[in-house]
KELUMPA-765213 format. One record per residue (C-alpha): x, y, z. Coordinates in steps of 0.001 Angstrom, whole numbers, padded with zeros to 6 digits, always signed. Example, Ala and Ser with C-alpha at 12.3 -4.5 7.8 and 13.67 -1.06 7.14 Angstrom:
<recs>
+012300-004500+007800;+013670-001060+007140;
</recs>
This chain:
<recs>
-032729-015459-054422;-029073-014782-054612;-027148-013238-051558;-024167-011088-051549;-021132-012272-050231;-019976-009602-048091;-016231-009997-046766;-015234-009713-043437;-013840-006497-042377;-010915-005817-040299;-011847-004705-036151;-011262-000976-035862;-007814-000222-034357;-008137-000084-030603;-007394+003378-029505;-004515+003625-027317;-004494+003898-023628;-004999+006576-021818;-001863+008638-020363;-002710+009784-016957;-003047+014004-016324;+000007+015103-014554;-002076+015551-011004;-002978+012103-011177;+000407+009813-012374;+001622+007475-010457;+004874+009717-009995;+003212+012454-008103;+001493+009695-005880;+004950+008425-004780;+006070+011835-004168;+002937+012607-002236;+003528+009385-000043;+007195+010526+000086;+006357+013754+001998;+004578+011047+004883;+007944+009140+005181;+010908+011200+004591;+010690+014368+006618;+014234+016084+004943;+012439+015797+001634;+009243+017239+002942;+011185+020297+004249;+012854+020719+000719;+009239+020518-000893;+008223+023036+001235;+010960+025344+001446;+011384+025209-002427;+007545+025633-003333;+006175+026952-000157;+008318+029472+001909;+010709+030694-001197;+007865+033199-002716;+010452+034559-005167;+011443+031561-006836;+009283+030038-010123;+008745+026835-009973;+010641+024492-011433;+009102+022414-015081;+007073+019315-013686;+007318+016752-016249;+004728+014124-016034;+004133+015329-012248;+002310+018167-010102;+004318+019819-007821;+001488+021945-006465;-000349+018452-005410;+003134+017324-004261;+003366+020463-001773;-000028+020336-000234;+000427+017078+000617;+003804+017906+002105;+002095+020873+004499;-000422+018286+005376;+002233+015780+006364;+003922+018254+008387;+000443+019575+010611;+000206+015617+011290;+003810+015405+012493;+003262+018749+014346;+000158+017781+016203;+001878+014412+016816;+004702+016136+018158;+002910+018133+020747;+000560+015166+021722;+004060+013296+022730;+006108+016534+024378;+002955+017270+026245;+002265+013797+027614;+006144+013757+028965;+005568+017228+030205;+002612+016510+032668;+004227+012322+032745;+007542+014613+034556;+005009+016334+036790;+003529+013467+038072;+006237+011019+038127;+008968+012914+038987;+012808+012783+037463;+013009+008977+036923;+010665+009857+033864;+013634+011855+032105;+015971+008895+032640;+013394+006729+031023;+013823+008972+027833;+017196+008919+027981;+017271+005715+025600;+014922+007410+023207;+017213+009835+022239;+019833+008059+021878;+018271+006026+019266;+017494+009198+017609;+020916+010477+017506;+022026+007178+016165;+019401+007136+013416;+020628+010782+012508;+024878+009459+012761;+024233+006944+010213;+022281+008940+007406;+019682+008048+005622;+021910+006065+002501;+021469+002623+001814;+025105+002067+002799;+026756+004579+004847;+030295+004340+004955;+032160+003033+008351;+032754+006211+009962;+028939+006740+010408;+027630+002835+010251;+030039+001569+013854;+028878+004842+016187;+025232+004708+014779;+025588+000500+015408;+027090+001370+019321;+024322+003861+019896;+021217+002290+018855;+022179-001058+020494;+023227+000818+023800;+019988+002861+023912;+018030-000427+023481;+019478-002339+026241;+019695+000629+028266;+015462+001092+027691;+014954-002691+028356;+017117-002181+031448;+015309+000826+033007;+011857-000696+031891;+013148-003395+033968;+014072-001496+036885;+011003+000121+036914;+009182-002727+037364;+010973-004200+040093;+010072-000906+041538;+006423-000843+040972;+006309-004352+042130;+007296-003817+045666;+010824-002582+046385;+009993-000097+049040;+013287+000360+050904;+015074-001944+053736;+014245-005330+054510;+012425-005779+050857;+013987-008372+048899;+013696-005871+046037;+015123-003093+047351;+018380-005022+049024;+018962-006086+045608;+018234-002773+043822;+020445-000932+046839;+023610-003412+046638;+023898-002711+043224;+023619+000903+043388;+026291+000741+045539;+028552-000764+043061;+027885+001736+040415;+030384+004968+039953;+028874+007698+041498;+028358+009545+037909;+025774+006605+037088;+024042+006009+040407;+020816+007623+038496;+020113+004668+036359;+019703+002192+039628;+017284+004749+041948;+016565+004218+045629;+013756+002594+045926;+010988+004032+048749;+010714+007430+050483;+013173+010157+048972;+013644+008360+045859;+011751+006658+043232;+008316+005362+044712;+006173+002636+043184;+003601+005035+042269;+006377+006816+040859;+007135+004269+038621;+003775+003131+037521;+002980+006847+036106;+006023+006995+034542;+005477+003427+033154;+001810+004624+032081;+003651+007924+030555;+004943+005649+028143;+002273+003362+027087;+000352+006961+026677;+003109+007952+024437;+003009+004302+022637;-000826+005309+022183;+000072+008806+020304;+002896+006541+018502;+000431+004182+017482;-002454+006985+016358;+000510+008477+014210;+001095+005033+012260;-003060+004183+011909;-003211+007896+009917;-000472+007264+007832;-001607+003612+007426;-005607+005485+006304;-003840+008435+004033;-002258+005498+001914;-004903+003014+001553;-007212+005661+001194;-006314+009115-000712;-003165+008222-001648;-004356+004538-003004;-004108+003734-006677;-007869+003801-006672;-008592+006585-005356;-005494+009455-005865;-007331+009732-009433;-009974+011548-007936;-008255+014981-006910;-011246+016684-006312;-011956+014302-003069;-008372+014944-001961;-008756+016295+001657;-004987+017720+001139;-006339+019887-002080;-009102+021275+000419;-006821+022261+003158;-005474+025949+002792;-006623+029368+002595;-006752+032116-000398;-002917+033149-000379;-002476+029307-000845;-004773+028362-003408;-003681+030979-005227;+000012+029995-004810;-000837+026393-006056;-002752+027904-008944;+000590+029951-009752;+002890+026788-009375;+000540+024958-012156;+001081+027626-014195;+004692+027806-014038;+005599+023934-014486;+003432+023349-017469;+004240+026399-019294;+005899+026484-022929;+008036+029567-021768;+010528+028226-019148;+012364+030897-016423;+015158+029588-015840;+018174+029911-013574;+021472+031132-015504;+023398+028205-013275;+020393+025513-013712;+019205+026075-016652;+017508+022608-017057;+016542+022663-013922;+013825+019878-013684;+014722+017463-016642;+017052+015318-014773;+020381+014065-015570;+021937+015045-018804;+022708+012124-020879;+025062+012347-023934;+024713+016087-024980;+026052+016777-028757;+026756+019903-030598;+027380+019071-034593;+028353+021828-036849;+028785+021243-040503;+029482+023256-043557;+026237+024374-045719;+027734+023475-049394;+025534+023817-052317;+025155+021100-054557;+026254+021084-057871;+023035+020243-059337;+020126+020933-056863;+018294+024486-056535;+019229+026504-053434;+016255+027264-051519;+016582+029593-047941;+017454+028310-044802;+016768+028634-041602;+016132+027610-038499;+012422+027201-038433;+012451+025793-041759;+014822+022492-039997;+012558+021908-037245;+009707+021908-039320;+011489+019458-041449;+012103+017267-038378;+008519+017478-036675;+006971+015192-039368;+009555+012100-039010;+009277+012778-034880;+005827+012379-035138;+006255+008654-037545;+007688+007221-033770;+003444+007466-032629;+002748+005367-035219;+002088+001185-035299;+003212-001119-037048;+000611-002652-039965;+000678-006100-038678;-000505-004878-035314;-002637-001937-036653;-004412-004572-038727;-004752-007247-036104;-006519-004161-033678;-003676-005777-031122;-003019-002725-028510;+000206-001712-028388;+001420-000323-025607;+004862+001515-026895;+005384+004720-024851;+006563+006081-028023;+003477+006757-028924;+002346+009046-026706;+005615+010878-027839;+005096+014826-026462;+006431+017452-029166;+006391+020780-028280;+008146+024121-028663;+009693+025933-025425;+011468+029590-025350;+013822+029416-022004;+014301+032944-020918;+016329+034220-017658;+014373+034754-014498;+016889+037730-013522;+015542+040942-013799;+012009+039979-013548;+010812+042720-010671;+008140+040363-009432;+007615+036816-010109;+003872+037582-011303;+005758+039532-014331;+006595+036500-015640;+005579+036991-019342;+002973+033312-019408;+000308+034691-021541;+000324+033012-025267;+001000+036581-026757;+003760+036484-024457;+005124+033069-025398;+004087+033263-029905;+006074+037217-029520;+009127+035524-027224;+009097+032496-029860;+008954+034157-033359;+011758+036192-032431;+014130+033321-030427;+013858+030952-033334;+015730+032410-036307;+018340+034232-033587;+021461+032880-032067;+020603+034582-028381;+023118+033666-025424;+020364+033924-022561;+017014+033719-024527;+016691+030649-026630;+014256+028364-028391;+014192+024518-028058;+012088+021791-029922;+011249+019340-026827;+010435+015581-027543;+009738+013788-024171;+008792+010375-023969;+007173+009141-020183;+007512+005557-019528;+006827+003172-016543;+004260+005575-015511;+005583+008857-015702;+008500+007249-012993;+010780+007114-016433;+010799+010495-018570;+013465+010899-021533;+013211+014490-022581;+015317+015382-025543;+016121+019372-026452;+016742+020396-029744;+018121+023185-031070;+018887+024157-034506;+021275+027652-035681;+022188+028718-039214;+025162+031211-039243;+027860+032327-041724;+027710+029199-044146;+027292+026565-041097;+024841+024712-039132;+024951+023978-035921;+022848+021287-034637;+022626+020782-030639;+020708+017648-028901;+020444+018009-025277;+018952+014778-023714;+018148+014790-019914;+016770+011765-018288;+014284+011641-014810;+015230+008299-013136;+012330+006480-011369;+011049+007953-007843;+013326+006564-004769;+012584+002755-003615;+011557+003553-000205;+008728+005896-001654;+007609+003064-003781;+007815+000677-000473;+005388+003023+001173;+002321+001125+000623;+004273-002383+001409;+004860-000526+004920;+001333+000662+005262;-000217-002908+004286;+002346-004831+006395;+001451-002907+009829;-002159-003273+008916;-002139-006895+008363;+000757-007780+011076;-000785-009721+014195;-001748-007816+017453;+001769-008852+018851;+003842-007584+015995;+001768-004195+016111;+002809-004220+019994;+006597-004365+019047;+006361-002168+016187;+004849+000367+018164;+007248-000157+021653;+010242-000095+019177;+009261+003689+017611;+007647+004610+021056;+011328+004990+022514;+012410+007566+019782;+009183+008974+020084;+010656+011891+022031;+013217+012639+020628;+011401+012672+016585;+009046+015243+018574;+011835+017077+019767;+013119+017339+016186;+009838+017874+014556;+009238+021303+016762;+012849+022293+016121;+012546+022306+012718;+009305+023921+012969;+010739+026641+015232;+013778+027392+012625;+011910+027699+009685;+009445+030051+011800;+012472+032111+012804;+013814+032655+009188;+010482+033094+007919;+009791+036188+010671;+013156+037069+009853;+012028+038340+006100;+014951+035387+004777;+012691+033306+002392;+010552+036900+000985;+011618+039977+000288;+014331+038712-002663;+014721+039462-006684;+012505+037028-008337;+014946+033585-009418;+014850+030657-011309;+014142+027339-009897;+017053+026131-007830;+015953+022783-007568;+013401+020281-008145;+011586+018502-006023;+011205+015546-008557;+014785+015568-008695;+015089+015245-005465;+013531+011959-005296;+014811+010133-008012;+016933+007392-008218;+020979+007515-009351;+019864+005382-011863;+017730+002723-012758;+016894-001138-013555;+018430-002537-016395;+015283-002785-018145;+014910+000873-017797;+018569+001747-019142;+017484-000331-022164;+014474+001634-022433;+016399+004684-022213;+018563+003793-024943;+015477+002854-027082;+013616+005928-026512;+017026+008377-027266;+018625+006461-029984;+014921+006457-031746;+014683+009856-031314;+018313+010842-032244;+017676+008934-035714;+014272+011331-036796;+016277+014240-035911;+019333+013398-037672;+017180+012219-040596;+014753+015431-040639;+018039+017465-040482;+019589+016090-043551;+016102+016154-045528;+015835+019972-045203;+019413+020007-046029;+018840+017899-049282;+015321+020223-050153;+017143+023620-049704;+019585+022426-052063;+022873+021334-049613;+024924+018161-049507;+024218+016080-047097;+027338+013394-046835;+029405+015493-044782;+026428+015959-041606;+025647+012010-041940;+028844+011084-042074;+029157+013723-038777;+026063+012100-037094;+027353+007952-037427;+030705+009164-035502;+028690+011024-032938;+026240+008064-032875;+028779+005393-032416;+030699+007206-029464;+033584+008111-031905;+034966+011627-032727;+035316+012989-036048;+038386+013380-037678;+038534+015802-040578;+042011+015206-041648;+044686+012392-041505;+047614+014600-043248;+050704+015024-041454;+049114+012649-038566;+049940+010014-036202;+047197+008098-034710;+047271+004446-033720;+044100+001822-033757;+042873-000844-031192;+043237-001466-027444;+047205-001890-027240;+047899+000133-030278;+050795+002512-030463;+051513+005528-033098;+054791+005879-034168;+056274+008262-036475;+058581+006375-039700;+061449+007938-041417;+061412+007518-045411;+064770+006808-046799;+064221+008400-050482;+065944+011740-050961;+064819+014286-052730;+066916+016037-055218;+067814+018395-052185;+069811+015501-050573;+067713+015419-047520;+064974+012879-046372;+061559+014612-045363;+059734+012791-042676;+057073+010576-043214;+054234+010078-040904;+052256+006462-040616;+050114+004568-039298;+050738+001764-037004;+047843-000891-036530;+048123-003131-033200;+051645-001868-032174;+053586-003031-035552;
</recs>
């Protein structure tokens, strides 16, 4: 009985991993936890998304900013309620324990105001980093040296003949008169001992609220806002939070930053793609050749020439298809899509915003083949690496007009999210696992500037409720996005492995499109040497030179150009000029 030799077949190619949904990347979770730490950037969030009803949201790419801003309102209820737990323990702390309670908060707020002179950069120049340096040291010694005092008062220094209060009295004496406060009298018509132990309990109750604020933030980001569990939006108590008007204004926002048709601001009109990076307009003659068939041209038929080599970057490489090896290029999740950027001026109501797909296919058909100033039509290739933290989006735009072609690449590059967001769940996991004596410091050290945070807090509150009452954020035209909040929190720049990424990801890119370009040239029947020839200058950083006659240029680092006289006459009698070039200065 013969068997038949069956050979062994190859493992089926391992899909590719998943790309996380936009409400669930790990660049919205660092903006979430940003809107905990960082209470400027929480204001922006919220004035941007929240309180500025007439302004579309800006494009989220690889990010939710409707996610980002309920987090940010939930933030700011938990600094609020905070806020008043603090103000209203010093309030009745002042009733009970008189004025010597105010001094004790004196320190506090100096620490604030230093926090606030020196910024929040990572290097502040000298003109902030010296007074910020002389404040916050002052306010600490000060606060050790009232603590002090206040002791020695609630131990026993009750007025003549205590050892205490002779002490506590001579030096009083030898203070100016202007600072007599910080040293009390001791006893009957100053600062008793009961005085001083409510006071001193004051604080402790205010190191309690201090200590209830970091525990929350410590549970939001091990919990919610964990990698585990910020997946799961649907369990996110921050989603759940909010009435009709604001459901409905998230539901808007989600609209807006993922739609194809971008309203835009006439000054921003990128507004949300980050930093441009090497933007390139190439126009080139349309000559026929001498021996291909002309075909029409236009601009839909060069994009769809330079889809198909766009969408060769998704693909693997045989050895590694073969093998069933997953390869984890972000290249191939490549994003291709087609986007119609119209002006948000002269909308009447930002719910006119034309979103529907009739809308968008009308708005499109008629953009692409037309040479519009305010309404135009982009192909837009992003690529989203180091989870969604790096996005490289790359607009291209294509125009045929009077014999020419002009070809413009717009790259824009989002940097990763800032470094102190990304510390936020070192900070949460370093107060939960210090030792009960480190929590006690920790907690004394923010307990000073408790105050004056609170202070702060409500007075920010109390502005934005003004202007809001006011009619300033509603009541305008409907606007483009101004900012964005993703923006906001990005880096200058990034990590050298993410520059070299960035290179990787553009030049890539940059390549298909030059290549698809110069294929529908070739097919329609158009040579081609001129706009490759165009495209290696532009690549390389150089600038193209159409003509060298009657020109003086020079070549290399010390070069110089000099212009030569030619000593042949003519039959005239006189010597024309003759322009050279000169290599390395000779």
């Amino acid at each position: 009985m013969s068997t038949a030799h069956v050979p062994a077949q190859p493992p089926p190619p391992t899909p590719p991993p998943q790309v996380a949904a936009p409400h669930a990347s790990e660049a919205t979770r660092l903006l979430c936890a940003g809107t905990y730490l960082d209470a400027s950037y929480r204001d922006c969030v919220i004035d941007e998304l929240y309180l500025m009803e007439h302004r579309v949201a800006a494009p989220s790419l690889g990010y939710d900013a409707a996610r980002v801003l309920a987090h940010a309102l939930r933030a700011r209820r938990v600094e609020l309620a905070w806020a008043w737990g603090v103000l209203g323990l010093l309030a009745l702390g002042i009733v009970a324990a008189g004025w010597w309670l105010v001094v004790l908060v004196l320190p506090g707020l100096l620490l604030t105001l230093g926090r606030r002179v020196r910024g929040a950069a990572d290097d502040p120049p000298t003109r902030r980093r010296l007074p910020a340096f002389a404040l916050r040291w002052f306010g600490r010694f000060l606060l050790a040296y009232l603590v002090l005092v206040t002791l020695v008062i609630g131990l026993g220094a009750t007025g003549e003949g205590d050892t205490f209060g002779l002490v506590l009295q001579g030096l009083r004496d030898g203070l100016p008169s202007s600072l007599r406060f910080l040293l009390p009298e001791a006893g009957p018509g100053g600062v008793t001992a009961l005085d001083a132990w409510l006071a001193l309990a004051t604080l402790l109750a205010m190191a309690g609220c201090v200590a209830g604020q970091q525990a929350h933030f410590t549970r939001v980001l091990r919990g919610e806002l964990s990698p585990r569990h910020f997946p799961d939006a649907a369990n996110d108590p921050a989603e759940r939070v909010g009435g009709r008007p604001f459901q409905l204004l998230k539901h808007r926002i989600r609209i807006e930053q993922h739609a194809p048709l971008v309203m835009y601001h006439e000054a921003h009109p990128f507004c949300g793609a980050g930093t441009a990076h090497d933007t390139w307009v190439l126009a080139v003659e349309l000559r026929p050749h001498p021996v291909r068939e002309r075909r029409p041209i236009g601009n839909g038929t060069v994009l769809a020439a330079v889809r198909p080599f766009l969408e060769q970057l998704r693909e693997v490489a045989e050895p590694a298809e073969q093998d069933g090896r997953v390869v984890r290029d972000r290249l191939r999740h490549l994003q291709i899509d087609e986007c119609v950027f119209l002006p948000a001026e002269g909308l009447l109501h930002r719910g006119d915003a034309p979103y529907d797909q009739y809308s968008f296919n009308m708005h499109r058909t008629r953009s692409l083949e037309e040479g519009g100033e305010k309404r135009r039509h982009f192909l837009r290739i992003r690529v989203g690496g180091w989870e969604e933290e790096l996005v490289v989006t790359v607009f291209v735009r294509v125009h045929t007009q009077g014999r020419m072609l002009m070809l413009e690449v717009a790259p824009h590059v989002l940097f990763p999210v800032r470094a102190d967001f990304k510390d936020a769940d070192h900070e949460a996991y370093r107060f939960a696992d210090q030792n009960a004596f480190g929590k006690t410091v920790q907690i004394l050290t923010r307990m000073a500037s408790a105050p004056g945070q609170a202070l702060a807090a409500l007075s920010r509150r109390a502005v934005r409720g003004w202007r809001r009452m006011t009619g300033e954020f509603t009541g305008g035209q409907p606007e483009g996005p101004a900012v964005s909040i993703r923006e906001l929190a990005a880096e200058p720049g990034g990590s050298l492995f993410q520059s070299m990424d960035v290179d990787r990801y553009l030049r890539s890119v940059q390549d298909r499109i030059a290549y698809g370009v110069k294929t529908a040239l070739a097919d329609a029947g158009y040579q081609t040497d001129e706009f490759a020839q165009k495209v290696v200058n532009i690549s390389n950083g150089g600038v193209n030179i159409e003509s060298v006659q009657d020109s003086t240029f020079a070549i290399g680092n010390h070069a110089r150009a000099a212009t030569r006289m030619r000593t042949t006459t003519t039959g005239g009698g006189q010597a024309p000029p003759q322009r050279g070039l000169a290599r390395d200065g000779r």
